[in-house]
C-alpha positions in Angstrom: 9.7 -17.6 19.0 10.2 -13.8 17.9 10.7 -15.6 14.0 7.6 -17.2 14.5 5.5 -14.0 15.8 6.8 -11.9 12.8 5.2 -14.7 10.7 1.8 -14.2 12.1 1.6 -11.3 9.8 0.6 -13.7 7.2 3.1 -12.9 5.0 6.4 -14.7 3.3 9.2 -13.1 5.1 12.7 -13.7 4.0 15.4 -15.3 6.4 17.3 -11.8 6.7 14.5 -9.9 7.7 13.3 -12.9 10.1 17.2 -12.9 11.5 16.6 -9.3 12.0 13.3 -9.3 13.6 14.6 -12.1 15.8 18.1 -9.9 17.0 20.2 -13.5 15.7 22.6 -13.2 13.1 21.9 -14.4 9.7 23.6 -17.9 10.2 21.9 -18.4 13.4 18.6 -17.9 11.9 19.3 -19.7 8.4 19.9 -22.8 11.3 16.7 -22.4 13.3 14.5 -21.9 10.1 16.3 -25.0 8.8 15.1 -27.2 11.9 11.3 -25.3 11.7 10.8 -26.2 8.3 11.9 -29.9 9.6 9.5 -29.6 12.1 6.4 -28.5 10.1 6.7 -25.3 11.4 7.1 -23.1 8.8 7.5 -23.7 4.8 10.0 -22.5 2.4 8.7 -21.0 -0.7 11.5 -20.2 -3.6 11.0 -17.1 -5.5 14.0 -17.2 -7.9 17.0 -17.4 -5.9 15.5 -16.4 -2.9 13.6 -18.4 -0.4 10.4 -16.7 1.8 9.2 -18.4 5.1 5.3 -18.8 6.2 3.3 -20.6 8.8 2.2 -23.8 7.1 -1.1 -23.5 8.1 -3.8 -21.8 11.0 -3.7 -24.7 12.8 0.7 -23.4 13.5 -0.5 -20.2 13.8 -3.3 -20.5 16.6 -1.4 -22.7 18.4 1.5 -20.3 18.4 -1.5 -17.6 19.5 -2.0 -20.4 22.5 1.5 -21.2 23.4 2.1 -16.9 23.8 -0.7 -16.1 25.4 0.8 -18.4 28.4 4.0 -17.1 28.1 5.6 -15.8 31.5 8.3 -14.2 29.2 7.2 -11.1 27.6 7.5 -11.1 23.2 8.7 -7.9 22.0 6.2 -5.3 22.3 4.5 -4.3 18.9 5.3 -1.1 17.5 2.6 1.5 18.1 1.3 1.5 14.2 1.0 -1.7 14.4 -1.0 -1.8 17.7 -3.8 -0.1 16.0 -4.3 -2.3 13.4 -2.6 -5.3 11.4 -3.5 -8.5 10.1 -2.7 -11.9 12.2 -2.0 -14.7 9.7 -5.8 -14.9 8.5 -7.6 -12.4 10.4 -7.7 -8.4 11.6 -5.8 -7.7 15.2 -4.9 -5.0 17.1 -7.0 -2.1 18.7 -9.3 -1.9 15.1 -10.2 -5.5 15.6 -11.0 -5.4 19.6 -13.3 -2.4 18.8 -15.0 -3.8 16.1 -15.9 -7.4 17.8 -16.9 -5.1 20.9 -19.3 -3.2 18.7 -20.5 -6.2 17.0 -21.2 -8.1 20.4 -23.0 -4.5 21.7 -25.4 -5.2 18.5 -26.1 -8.9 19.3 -24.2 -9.4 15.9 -22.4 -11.8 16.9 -21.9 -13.6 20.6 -18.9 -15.9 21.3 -19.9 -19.6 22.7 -17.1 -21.7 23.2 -14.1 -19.8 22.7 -15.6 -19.4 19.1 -17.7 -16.5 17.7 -21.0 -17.2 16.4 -22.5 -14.8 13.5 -26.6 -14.2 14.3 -29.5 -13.4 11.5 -30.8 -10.0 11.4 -28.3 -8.1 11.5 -27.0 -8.3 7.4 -26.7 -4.2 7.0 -23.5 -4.5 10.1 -22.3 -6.9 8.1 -23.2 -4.9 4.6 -20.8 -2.2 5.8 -17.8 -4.7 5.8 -19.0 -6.0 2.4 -19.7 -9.2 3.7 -22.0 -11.8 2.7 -23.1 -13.9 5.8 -24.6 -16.5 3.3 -21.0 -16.7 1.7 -18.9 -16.9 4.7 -21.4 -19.5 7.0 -20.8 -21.9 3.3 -17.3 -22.0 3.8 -16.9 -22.8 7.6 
């Protein structure tokens, strides 16, 4: 699992740092990638000689999101920088991101219906100051 939470960064990570992030020798985690990528886990892309692992799409990633927020077993806590902000797969997380949907539900920017957050009219300059387009975004959901 701790190979697969370092890959919700959103980036291609190569198999040592994976093996690393994961405590597991290099062999070990050159055999568990092997029998991800067979699962349609993760995909292998080839840069030269080297190969870089990623999620093969959201739908792995929220899962994963699902599966470890009903762990019992704790994942390895996230270094403090990285508490305060980082990117998860596709989208901001960390302390940044929790006060900034907390500021946008205090505004009525946006409410969340369904597990799923729903962006309301009138309120285009919040959304100004993150250079977003509301027009552009709703077209592409």
């Amino acid at each position: 699992m701790a190979m697969l939470a370092a890959l919700m960064g959103g980036k291609a990570l190569p198999a040592g740092e994976l093996a690393y992030r994961a405590g597991v020798t290099f062999q070990t985690a050159s055999s568990h990638l092997r029998i991800l990528e067979t699962s349609g886990f993760i995909r292998a892309i080839k840069c030269g000689r080297h190969r870089y692992y990623e999620l093969t799409n959201q739908n792995i990633a929220e899962g994963l999101e699902t599966l470890a927020s009903s762990l019992l077993v704790k994942l390895p806590s996230i270094p403090p920088h990285l508490s305060l902000a980082r990117f998860c797969y596709d989208h901001l997380a960390g302390q940044l991101a929790v006060m900034i949907t907390q500021k946008l539900i205090s505004h009525g920017a946006i409410t969340l219906n369904n597990c799923a957050f729903e962006c309301h009219q009138g309120h285009d300059h919040l959304w100004c100051q993150f250079s977003l387009n509301l027009n552009t975004v709703r077209a592409t959901n």
